[in-house]
C-alpha positions, 0 to 999 in steps of 0.5 A: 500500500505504501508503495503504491501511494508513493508512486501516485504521489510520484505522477501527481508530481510528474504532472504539476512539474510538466504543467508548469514546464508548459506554462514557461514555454507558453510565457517565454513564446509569448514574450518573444512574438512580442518583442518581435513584432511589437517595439518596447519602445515606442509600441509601434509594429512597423518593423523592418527586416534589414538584412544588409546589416542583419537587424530588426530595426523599428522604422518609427524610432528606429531601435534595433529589436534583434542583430545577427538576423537571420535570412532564411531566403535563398542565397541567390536572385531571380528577377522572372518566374522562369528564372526563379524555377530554373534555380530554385533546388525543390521538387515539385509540391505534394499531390493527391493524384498521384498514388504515393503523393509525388513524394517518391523520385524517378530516374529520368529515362536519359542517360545523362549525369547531373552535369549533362554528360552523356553516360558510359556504356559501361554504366547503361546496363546497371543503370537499365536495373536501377530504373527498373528496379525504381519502377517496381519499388514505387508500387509496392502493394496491392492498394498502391496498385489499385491507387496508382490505376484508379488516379491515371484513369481519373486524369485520363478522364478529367484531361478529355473534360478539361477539368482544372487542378482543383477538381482533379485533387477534390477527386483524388481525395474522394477516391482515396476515402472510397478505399480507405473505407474499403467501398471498392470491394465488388466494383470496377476501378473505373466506376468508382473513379468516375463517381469520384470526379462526378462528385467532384465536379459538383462539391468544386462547382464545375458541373458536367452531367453524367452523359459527358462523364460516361463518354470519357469514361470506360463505364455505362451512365447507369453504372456511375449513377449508381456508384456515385449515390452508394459513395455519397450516401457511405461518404457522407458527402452532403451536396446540393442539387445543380443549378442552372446558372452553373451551366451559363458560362461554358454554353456561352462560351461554347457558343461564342456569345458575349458577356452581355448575353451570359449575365442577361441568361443568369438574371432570367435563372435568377428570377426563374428560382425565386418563381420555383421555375427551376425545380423538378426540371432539368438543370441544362434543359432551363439553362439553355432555354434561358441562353436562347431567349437572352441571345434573343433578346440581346441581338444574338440569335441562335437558333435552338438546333445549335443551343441543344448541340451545345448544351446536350439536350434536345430542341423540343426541351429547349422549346418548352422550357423558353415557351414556360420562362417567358410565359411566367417572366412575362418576357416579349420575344420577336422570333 
């Protein structure tokens, strides 16, 4: 019994030595980010970082806070971007879209040293295995694998859709919350890969609708459709139904139609969601119809068969979606 009361007694002392060990820290950090952004002098925070001579100084009463500064910039300059990458001495940033994060190096396939001589032939053949040996090294096990597929079919796909950077990783990182909850199991790599840049596409605002992603991909509509409620309901991934006004500036641009039109289109989608003329209906059959009726308005017609090839719907949709819009909107258009 003694024994134990003293070892309790021991680690309540542990605990108040460590306790106030962490209250030291806590003070003595506060105090530096004090003094290092504050003067004690006059109180001003416009200090100054002169690395010529390596001070902190105030630029209001001009007391030198710190010497022996350190700058921890590069040693040399660059005066564009392009110079700036060639003498920079770091790889490129951390990505989700590849299956070990870019993290890993490569071999470069020419057989040149660092300084750009050319390699003796003596030296090929062992540095063939090497390259050979870091290919199979990069992709160790089966979910490595099954990542390392999965993420080149997502940019195959996003490449043929001309997705941005940030739909890509969105993506990636869907995926990798499908296999990271083992929701792959019993499905194709290539459906839950596209159910992952559907998803994507709609958290990153960047809609493109099931058709055009069944296009680029290996996999039926109704698969994708599919796979992407079980993900999202298994995910928990909470988004909102598509608007209309999202589809606006890609079928204006795929129509060559100017900014005038594009912002009359969206001010119609606008006043159209607030009558609920929106809903239960098609986003891209109410988009197009509302581009019809602003290229209309704006004096730039274009005929519906060209609205509906753009927007991928059929011509009676985009006829009885304008004919409702301009019924409920009251608006006057002069065919």
């Amino acid at each position: 019994m003694q024994e134990i009361e003293k070892l309790k007694q021991l680690q309540s002392q542990r605990e108040a030595l460590r306790q106030r060990t962490a209250e030291k820290q806590e003070k003595t950090t506060k105090i530096e980010e004090t003094t290092k952004t504050v003067c004690p002098e006059c109180g001003s925070r416009q200090l100054v970082q002169d690395y010529e001579r390596a001070e902190l100084v105030c630029q209001n009463c001009g007391l030198v806070l710190d010497e022996e500064f350190i700058d921890r910039g590069p040693e040399w300059r660059a005066f564009d971007h392009d110079q700036r990458m060639k003498r920079s001495r770091v790889g490129a940033p951390m990505t989700f879209t590849i299956h070990d994060k870019g993290l890993s190096t490569m071999i470069d396939w020419r057989n040149r040293d660092s300084y750009g001589r050319a390699i003796s032939s003596k030296n090929r053949a062992q540095l063939y295995r090497l390259r050979k040996w870091q290919r199979r090294i990069r992709v160790s096990n089966a979910t490595e694998r099954n990542l390392a597929f999965a993420l080149s079919e997502l940019d195959r796909m996003a490449s043929a859709l001309g997705l941005p950077r940030n739909v890509r990783e969105t993506a990636a990182v869907v995926y990798r919350d499908a296999v990271d909850k083992n929701l792959i199991r019993g499905r194709s790599i290539e459906g839950v890969a596209a159910a992952a840049l559907y998803a994507a596409c709609r958290q990153c605002s960047v809609p493109r609708t099931l058709d055009e992603i069944a296009e680029v991909s290996r996999v039926s509509r109704k698969e994708i459709g599919r796979t992407y409620r079980f993900i999202s309901r298994e995910l928990g991934l909470k988004l909102l139904p598509t608007s209309p006004i999202d589809y606006v500036p890609r079928f204006c641009s795929g129509l060559n139609l100017k900014g005038e039109v594009q912002s009359r289109a969206v001010e119609i989608l606008r006043q159209a969601g607030e009558r609920e003329l929106t809903s239960g209906r098609g986003p891209t059959g109410v988009a197009a119809a509302a581009i019809y009726i602003s290229s209309i308005l704006g004096g730039e017609r274009r005929t519906q068969r060209e609205v509906a090839e753009v927007a991928g719907v059929t011509e009676v949709t985009i006829r009885n979606r304008y004919k409702e819009l301009a019924e409920k909107l009251d608006i006057e258009i002069i065919l």
